[in-house]
KEGUVO-366935 format. One record per atom (N, C-alpha, C, CB): residue number from 1; atom name; x, y, z. Coordinates in pm, whole numbers, plus 32768, in hexadecimal, padded with zeros to 4 digits. Glycine has a CB too. Layout:
! residues N
   k  a   c1   c2   c3
 NUM CA    X    Y    Z
...
! end
This chain:
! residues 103
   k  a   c1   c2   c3
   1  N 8054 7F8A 8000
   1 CA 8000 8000 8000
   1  C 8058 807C 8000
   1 CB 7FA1 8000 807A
   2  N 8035 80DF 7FC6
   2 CA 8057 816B 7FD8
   2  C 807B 81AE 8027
   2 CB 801E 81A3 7FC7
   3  N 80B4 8214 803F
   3 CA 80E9 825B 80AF
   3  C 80A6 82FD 806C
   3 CB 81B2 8242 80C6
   4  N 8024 832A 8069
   4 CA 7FC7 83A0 8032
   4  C 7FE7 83EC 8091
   4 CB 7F26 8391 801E
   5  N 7FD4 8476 8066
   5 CA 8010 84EE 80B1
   5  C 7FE4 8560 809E
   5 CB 8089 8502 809E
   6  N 7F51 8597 80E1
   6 CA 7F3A 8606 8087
   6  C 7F6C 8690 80CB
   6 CB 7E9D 860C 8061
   7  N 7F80 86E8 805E
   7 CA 7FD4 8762 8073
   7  C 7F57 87D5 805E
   7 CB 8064 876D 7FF9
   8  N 7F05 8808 80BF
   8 CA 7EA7 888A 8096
   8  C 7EF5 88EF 8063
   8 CB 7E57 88CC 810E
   9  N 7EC5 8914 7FE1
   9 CA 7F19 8991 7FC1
   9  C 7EC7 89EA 7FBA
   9 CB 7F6A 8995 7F4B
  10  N 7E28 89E2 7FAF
  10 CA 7DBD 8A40 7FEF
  10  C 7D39 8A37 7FE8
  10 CB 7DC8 8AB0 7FC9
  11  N 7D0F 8A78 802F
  11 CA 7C78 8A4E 8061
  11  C 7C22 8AD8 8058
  11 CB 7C77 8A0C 8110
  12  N 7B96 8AB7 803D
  12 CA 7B38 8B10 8024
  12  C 7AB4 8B09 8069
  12 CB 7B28 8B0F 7FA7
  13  N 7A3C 8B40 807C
  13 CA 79D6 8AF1 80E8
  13  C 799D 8A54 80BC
  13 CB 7945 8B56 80FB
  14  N 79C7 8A5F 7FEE
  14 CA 7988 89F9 7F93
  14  C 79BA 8987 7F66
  14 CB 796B 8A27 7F30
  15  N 7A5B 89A7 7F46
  15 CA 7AB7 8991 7F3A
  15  C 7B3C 893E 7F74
  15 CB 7AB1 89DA 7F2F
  16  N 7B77 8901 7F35
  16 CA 7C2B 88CF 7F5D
  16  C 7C68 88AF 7F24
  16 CB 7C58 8879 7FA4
  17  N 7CD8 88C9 7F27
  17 CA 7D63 88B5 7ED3
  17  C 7DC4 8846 7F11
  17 CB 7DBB 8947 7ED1
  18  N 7DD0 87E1 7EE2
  18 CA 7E73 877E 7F03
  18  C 7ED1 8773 7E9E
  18 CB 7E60 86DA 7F20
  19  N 7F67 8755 7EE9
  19 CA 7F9D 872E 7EA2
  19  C 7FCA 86AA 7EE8
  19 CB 7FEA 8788 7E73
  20  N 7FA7 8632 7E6C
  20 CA 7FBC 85A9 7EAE
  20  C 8052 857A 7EC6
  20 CB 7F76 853E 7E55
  21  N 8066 8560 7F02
  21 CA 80FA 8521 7F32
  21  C 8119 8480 7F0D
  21 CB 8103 852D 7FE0
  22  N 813B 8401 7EE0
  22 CA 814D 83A7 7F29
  22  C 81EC 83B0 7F59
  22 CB 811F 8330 7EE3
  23  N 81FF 8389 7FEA
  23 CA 827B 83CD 8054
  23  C 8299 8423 801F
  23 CB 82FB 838B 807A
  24  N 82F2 846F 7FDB
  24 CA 8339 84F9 7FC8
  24  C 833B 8501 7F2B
  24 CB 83DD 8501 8010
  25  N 82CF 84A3 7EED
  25 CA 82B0 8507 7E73
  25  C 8261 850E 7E3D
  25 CB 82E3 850E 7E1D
  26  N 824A 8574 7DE0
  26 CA 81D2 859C 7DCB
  26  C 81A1 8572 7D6C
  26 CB 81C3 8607 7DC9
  27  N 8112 8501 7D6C
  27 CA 80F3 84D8 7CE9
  27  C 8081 8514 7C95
  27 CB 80DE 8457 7CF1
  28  N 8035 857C 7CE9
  28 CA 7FAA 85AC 7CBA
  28  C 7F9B 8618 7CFC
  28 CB 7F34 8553 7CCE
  29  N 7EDB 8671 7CEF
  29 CA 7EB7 86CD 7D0F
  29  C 7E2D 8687 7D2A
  29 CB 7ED2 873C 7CBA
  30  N 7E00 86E3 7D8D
  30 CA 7D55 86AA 7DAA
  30  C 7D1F 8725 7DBB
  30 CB 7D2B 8641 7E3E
  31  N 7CB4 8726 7D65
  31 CA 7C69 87D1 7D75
  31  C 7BE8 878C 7DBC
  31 CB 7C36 8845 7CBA
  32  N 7B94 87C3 7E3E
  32 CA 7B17 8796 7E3F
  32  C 7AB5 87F8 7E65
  32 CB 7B10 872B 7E8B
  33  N 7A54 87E1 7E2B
  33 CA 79F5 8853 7E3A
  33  C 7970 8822 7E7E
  33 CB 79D5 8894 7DAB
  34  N 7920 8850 7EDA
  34 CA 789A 8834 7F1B
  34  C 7841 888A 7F29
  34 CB 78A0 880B 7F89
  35  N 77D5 8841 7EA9
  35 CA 7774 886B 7ECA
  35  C 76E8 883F 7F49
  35 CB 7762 886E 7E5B
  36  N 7652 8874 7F17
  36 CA 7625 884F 7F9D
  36  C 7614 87AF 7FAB
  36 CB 759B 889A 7FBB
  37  N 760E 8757 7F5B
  37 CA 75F6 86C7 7F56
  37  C 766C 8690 7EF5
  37 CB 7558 86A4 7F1C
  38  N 76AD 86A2 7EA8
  38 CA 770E 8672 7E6C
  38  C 779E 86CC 7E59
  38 CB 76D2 864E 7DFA
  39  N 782C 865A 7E90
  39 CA 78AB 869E 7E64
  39  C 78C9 8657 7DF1
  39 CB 7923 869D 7ECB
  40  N 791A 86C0 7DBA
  40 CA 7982 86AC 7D44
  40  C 7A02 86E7 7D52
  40 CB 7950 86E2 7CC6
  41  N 7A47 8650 7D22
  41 CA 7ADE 8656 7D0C
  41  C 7AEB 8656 7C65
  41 CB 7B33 85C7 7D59
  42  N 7B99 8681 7C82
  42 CA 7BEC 868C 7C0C
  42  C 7C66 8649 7C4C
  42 CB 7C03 872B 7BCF
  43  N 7C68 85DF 7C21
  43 CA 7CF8 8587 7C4F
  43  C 7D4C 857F 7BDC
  43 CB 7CDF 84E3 7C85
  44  N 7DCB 85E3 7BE5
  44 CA 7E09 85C8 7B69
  44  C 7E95 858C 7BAA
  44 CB 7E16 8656 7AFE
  45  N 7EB0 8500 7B59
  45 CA 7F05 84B5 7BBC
  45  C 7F92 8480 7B26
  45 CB 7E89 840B 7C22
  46  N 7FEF 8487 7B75
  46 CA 8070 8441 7B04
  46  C 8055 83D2 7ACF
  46 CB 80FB 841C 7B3E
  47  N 807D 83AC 7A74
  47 CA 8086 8347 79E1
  47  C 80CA 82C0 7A1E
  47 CB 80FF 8394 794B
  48  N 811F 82C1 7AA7
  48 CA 813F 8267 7AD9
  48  C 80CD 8207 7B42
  48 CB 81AA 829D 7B0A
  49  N 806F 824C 7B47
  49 CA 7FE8 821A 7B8F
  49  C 7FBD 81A2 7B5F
  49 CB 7F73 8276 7B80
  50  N 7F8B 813A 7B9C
  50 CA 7F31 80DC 7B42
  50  C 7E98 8118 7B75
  50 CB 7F4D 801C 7B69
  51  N 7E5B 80AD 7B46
  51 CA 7D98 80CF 7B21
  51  C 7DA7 80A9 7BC2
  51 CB 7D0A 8044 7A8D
  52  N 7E00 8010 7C10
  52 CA 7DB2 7FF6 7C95
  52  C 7DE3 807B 7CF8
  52 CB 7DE2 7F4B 7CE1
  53  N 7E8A 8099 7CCC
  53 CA 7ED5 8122 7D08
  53  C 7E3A 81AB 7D32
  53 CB 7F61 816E 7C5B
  54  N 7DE2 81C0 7CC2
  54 CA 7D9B 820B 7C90
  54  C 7D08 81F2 7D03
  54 CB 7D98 81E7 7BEA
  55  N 7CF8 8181 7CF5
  55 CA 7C98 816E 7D4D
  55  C 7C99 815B 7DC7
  55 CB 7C65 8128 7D33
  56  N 7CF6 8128 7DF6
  56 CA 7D4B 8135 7E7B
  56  C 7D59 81B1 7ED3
  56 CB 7DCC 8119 7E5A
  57  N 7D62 821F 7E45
  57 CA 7D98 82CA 7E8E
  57  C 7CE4 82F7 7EB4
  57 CB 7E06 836B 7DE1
  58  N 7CA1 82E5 7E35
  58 CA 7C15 8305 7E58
  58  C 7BB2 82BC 7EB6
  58 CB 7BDC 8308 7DEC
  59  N 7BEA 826D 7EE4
  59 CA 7BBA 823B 7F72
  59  C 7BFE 826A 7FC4
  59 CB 7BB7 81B7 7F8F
  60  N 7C61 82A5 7FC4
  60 CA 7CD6 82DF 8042
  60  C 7C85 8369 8066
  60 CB 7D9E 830A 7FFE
  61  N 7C7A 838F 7FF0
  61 CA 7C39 8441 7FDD
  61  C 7BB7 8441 801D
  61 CB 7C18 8480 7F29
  62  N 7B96 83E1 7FDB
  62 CA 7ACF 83D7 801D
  62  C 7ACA 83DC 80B3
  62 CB 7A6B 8322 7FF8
  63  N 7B1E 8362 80E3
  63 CA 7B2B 833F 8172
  63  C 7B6A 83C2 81CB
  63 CB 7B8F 82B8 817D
  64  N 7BFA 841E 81B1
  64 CA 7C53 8431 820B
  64  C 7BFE 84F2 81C7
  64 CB 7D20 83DD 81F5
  65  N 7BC4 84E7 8170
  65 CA 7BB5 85AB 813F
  65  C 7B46 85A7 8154
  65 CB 7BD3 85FB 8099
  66  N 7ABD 856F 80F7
  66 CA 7A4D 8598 80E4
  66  C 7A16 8566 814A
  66 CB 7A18 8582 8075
  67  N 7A0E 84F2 8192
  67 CA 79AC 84DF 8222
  67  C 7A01 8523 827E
  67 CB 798A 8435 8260
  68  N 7A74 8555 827D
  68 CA 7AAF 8599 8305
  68  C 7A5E 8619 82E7
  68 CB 7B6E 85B0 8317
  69  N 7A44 8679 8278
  69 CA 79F4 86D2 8275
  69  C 7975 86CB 82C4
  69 CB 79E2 86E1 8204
  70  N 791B 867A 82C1
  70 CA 789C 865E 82EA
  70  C 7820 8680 8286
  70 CB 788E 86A4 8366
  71  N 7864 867F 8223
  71 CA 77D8 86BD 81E7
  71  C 7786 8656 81D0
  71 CB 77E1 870E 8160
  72  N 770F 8669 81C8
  72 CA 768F 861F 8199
  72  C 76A9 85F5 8126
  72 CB 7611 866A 8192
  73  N 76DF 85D4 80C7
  73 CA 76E7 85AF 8030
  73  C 7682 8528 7FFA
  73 CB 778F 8587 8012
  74  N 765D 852D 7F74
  74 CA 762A 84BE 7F6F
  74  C 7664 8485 7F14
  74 CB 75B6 84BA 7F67
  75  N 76B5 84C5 7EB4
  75 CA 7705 84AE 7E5B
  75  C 77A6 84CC 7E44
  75 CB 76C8 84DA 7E11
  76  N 7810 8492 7E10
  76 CA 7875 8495 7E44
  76  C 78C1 8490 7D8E
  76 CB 7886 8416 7EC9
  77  N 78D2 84EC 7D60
  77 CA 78F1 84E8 7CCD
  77  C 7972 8526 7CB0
  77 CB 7886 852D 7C7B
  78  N 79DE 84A9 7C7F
  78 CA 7A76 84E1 7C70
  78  C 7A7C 84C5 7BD2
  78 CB 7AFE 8485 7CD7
  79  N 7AA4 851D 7B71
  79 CA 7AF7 853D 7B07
  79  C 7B7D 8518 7B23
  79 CB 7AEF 85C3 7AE8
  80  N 7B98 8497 7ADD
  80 CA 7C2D 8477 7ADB
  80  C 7C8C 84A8 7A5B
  80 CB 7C35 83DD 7AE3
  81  N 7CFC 851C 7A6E
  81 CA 7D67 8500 79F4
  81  C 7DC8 84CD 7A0D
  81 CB 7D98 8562 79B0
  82  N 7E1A 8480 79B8
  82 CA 7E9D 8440 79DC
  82  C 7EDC 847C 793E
  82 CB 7E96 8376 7A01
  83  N 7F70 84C6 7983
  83 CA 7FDA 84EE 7929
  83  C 8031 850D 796B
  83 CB 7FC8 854B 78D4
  84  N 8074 8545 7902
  84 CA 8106 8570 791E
  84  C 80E9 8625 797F
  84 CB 816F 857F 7859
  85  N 812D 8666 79F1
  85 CA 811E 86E7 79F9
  85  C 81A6 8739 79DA
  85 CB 80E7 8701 7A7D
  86  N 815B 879B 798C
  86 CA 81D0 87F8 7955
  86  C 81E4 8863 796E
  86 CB 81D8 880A 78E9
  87  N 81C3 8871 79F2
  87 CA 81DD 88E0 7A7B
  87  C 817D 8921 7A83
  87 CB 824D 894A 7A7C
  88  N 81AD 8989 7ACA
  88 CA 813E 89DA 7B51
  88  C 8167 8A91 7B1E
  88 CB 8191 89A4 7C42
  89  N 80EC 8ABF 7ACC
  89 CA 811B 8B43 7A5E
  89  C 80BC 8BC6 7AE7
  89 CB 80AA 8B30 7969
  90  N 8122 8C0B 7AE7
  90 CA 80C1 8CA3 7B34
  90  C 80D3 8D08 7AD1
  90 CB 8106 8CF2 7BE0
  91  N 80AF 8D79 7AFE
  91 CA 80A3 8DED 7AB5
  91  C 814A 8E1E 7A7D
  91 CB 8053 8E5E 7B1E
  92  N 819F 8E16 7ADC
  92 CA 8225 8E44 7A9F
  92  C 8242 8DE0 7A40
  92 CB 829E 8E55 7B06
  93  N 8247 8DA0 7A52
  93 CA 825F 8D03 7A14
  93  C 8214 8D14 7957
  93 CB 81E2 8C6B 7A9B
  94  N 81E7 8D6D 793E
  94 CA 8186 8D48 78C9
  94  C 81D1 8D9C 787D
  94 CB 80DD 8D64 78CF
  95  N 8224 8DF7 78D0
  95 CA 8281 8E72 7860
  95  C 82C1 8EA6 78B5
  95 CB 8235 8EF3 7803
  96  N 834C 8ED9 787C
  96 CA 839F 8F49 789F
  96  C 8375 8FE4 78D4
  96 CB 83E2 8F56 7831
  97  N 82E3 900E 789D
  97 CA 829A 906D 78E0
  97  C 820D 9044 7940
  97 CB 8276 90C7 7871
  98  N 8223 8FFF 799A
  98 CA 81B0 8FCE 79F2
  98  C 8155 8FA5 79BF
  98 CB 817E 9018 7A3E
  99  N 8152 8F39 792D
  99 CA 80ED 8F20 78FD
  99  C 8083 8F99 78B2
  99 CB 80BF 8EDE 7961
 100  N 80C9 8FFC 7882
 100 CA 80B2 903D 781C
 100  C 80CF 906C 77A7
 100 CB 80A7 906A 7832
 101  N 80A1 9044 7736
 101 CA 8109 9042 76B3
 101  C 80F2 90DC 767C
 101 CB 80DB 8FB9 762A
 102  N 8148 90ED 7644
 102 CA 8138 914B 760B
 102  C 8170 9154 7554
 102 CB 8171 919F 766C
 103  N 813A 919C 7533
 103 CA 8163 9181 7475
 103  C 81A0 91E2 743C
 103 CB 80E3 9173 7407
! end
């Protein structure tokens, strides 16, 4: 079994952000959002994952995030991507002028 690790990188009243760990690295992101009867995820997880790796994490998530919340949910709906990630872009990051081009 896994060694899962989630990292909050931020939270909203609706909202959460992870970054998944297994021990000290990082294989994915988990976005989850709650509404009044149903959450939704975005599990975007590395290419080194298998399908059981995959189902394994979304029972980890269900169990250790969404019932530690408490919400009432009746539905529990994750969007899985699996790829390669080709980093983490901010505003400086998009250009030499703070992400403003000029012509």
């Amino acid at each position: 079994m896994a060694d899962y690790y989630f990292e909050r990188e931020c939270r909203t009243p609706f909202s959460e952000c992870y970054t998944i760990l297994d021990g000290d690295n990082p294989i994915g992101r988990l976005d989850l959002h709650f509404t009044n009867s149903v959450v939704h995820a975005t599990l975007c997880v590395s290419e080194s994952l298998t399908q059981e790796n995959i189902r394994e994490l979304i029972e980890i998530v269900d169990d250790e995030l969404v019932d530690a919340v408490g919400v009432n949910r009746e539905e529990f709906i994750v969007h899985v991507h699996q790829g390669q990630d080709l980093g983490v872009f901010s505003d400086p990051a998009f250009g030499e002028n703070g992400g403003e081009e000029h012509a």
